[in-house]
C-alpha positions as CSV (number, residue, x, y, z in Angstrom):
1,X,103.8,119.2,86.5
2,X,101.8,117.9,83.7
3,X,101.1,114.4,83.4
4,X,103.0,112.5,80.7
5,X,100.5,110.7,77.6
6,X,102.4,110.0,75.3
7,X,106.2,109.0,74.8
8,X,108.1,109.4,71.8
9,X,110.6,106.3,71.2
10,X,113.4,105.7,69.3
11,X,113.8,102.2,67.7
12,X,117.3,101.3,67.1
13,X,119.7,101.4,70.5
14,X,116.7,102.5,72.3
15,X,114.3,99.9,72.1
16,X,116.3,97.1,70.1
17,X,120.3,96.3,70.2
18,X,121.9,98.9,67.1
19,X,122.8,97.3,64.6
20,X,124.2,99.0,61.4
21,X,121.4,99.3,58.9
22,X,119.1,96.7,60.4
23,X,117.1,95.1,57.9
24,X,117.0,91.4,58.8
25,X,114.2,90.3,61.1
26,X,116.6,87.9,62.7
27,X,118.9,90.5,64.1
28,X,115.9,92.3,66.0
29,X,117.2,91.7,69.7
30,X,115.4,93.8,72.4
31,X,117.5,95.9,74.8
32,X,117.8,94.4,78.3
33,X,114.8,95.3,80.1
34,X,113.0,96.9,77.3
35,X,110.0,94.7,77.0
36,X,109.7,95.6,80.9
37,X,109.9,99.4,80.5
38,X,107.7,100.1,77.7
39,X,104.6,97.4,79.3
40,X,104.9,100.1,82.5
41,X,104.7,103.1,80.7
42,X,101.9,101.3,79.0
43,X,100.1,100.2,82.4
44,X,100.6,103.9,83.6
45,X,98.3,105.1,80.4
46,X,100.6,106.6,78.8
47,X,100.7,105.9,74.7
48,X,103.7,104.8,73.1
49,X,104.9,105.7,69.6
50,X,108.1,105.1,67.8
51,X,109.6,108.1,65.9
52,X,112.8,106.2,63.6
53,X,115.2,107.7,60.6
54,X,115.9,105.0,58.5
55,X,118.2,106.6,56.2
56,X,119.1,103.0,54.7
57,X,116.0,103.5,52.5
58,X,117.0,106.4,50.7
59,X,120.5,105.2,50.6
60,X,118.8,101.9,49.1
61,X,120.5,99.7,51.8
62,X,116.9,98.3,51.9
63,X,113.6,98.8,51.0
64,X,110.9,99.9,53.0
65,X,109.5,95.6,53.1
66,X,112.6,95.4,55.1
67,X,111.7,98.1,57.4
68,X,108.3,96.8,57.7
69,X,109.5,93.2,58.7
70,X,111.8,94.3,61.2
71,X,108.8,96.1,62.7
72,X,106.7,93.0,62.4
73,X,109.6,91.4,64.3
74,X,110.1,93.4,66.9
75,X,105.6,93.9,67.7
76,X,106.0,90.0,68.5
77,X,108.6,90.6,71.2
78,X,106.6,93.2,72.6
79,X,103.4,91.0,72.6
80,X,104.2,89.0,75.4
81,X,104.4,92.1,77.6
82,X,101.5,93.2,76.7
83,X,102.8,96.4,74.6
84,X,101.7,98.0,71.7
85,X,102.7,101.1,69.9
86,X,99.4,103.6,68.5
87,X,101.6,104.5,65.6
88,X,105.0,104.2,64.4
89,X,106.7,107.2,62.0
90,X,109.7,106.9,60.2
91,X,111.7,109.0,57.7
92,X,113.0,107.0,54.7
93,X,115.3,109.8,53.6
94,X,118.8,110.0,53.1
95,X,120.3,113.1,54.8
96,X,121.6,115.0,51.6
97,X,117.4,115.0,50.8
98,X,116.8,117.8,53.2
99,X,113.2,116.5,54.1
100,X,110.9,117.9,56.9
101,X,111.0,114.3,58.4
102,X,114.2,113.7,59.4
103,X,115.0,114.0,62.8
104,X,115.5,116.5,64.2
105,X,112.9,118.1,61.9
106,X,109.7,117.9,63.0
107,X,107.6,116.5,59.9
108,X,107.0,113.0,62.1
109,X,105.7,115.1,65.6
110,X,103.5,116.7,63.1
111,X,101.8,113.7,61.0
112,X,101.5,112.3,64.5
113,X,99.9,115.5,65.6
114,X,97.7,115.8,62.8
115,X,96.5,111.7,63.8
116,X,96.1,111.4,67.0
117,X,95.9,114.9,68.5
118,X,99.2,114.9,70.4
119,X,100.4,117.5,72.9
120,X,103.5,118.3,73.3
121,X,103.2,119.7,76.6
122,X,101.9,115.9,77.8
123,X,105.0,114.3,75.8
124,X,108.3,112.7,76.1
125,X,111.1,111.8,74.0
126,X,113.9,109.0,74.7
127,X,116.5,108.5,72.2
128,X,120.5,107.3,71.8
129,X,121.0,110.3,69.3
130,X,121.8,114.2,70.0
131,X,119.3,114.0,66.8
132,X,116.3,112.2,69.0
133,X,117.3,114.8,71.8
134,X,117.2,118.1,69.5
135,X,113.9,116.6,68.2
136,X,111.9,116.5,71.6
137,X,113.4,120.1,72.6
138,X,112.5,121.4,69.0
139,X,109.1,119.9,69.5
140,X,108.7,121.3,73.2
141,X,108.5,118.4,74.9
142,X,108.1,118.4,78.6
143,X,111.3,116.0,78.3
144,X,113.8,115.2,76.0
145,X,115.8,111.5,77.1
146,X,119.2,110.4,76.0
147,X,119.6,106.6,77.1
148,X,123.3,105.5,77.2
149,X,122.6,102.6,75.0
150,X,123.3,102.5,71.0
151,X,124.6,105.8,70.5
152,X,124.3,107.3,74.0
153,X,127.4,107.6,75.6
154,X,129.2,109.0,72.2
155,X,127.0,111.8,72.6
156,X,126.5,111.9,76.2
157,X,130.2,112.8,75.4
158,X,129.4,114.8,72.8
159,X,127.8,117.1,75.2
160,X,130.2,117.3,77.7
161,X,127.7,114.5,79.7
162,X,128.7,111.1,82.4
163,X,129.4,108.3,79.7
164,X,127.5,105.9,82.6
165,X,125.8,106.0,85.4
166,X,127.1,104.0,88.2
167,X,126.1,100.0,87.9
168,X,123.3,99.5,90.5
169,X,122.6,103.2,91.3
170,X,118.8,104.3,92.3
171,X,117.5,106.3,90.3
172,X,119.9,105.1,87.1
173,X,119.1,108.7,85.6
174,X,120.3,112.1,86.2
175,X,118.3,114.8,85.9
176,X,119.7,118.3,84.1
177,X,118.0,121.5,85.3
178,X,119.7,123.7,82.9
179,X,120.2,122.0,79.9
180,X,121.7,123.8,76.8
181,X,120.1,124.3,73.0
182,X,119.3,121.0,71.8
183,X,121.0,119.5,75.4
184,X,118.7,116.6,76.7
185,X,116.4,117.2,80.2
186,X,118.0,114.1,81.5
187,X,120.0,111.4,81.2
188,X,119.6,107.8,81.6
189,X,121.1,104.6,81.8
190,X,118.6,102.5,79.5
191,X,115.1,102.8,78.5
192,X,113.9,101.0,82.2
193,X,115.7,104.1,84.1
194,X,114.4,106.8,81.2
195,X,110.9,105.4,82.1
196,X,111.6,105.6,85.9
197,X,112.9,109.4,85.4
198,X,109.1,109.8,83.6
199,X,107.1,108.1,86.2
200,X,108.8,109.3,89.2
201,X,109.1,113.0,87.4
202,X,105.5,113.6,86.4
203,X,102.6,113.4,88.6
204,X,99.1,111.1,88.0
205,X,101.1,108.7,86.3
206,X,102.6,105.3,88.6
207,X,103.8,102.1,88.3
């Protein structure tokens, strides 16, 4: 199996608690274990990136300054762990807009593409949204992630999916070998079991 370079993340219910339109820096809350899971993705070489609608802009909820200062926010939470992302890509469109950019269009895989020479045989993406999980399959990821945080267990539901994983379970993911169109690869408790089901799943990378 091809190693795993570069992981796709969604921000909000993936990475940070959801909140409904987050635009305050003082709401930004990391996800239990999140700081944890990204620094050992980022020990095992693979690059991080986060891939976010923000709908909120187009709707005019908030202006892109707020976006930007929620970002700001949430890069020194990750410093302490050591984490970085290379790049972060967001859509600022409302849905009735019908841009390229919006997830699960793939206008952001392909400005990331065209920056950093992405694969998307080497990539990964985890998201609380059927739209993150449509994305990486529409991309041709090697895996497509839906974490049962924010949004997951609605659409875990949604495709006929566990709502949870059993509390204290090893591995905290589930693996699907025959996902449907636009169905996720696997399915994990949190962002810390999503980056087990990466490391443990794809050879010449280790914690």
């Amino acid at each position: 199996m091809t190693p795993v370079a570069n992981a796709l993340i969604d921000r909000d219910g993936t990475i940070i608690v959801e909140r409904h339109y987050l635009h305050d820096p003082e709401q930004v809350e990391l996800v239990p274990g999140a700081g944890e899971a990204l620094a050992r993705l980022s020990r095992a070489g693979v690059r991080l990136f986060v891939v976010t609608n923000q709908s909120g802009i187009g709707r005019g909820y908030y202006s892109e300054a707020d976006f930007r200062a929620v970002q700001e926010r949430l890069a020194q939470f990750l410093a302490p762990f050591g984490v970085a992302f290379e790049d972060v890509a967001f859509c600022p469109h409302a849905p009735d807009e019908a841009c390229g950019c919006r997830k699960p269009e793939p206008g952001m895989w392909d400005d990331l593409c065209a920056a950093h020479g992405l694969k998307p045989e080497e990539s990964v993406m985890i998201g609380d949204n059927a739209s993150d999980v449509a994305f990486g399959r529409n991309c041709g990821f090697a895996q497509s992630v839906l974490v049962l945080t924010g949004h997951g267990k609605r659409f875990a539901q949604s495709f006929g999916l566990p709502e949870e994983i059993p509390a204290g379970s090893t591995p905290g993911w589930l693996r699907l070998d025959a996902p449907g169109p636009g169905q996720p690869t696997a399915l994990a408790r949190d962002l810390g079991a999503a980056v087990d089901f990466i490391l443990d799943n794809h050879s010449g990378k280790s914690s």
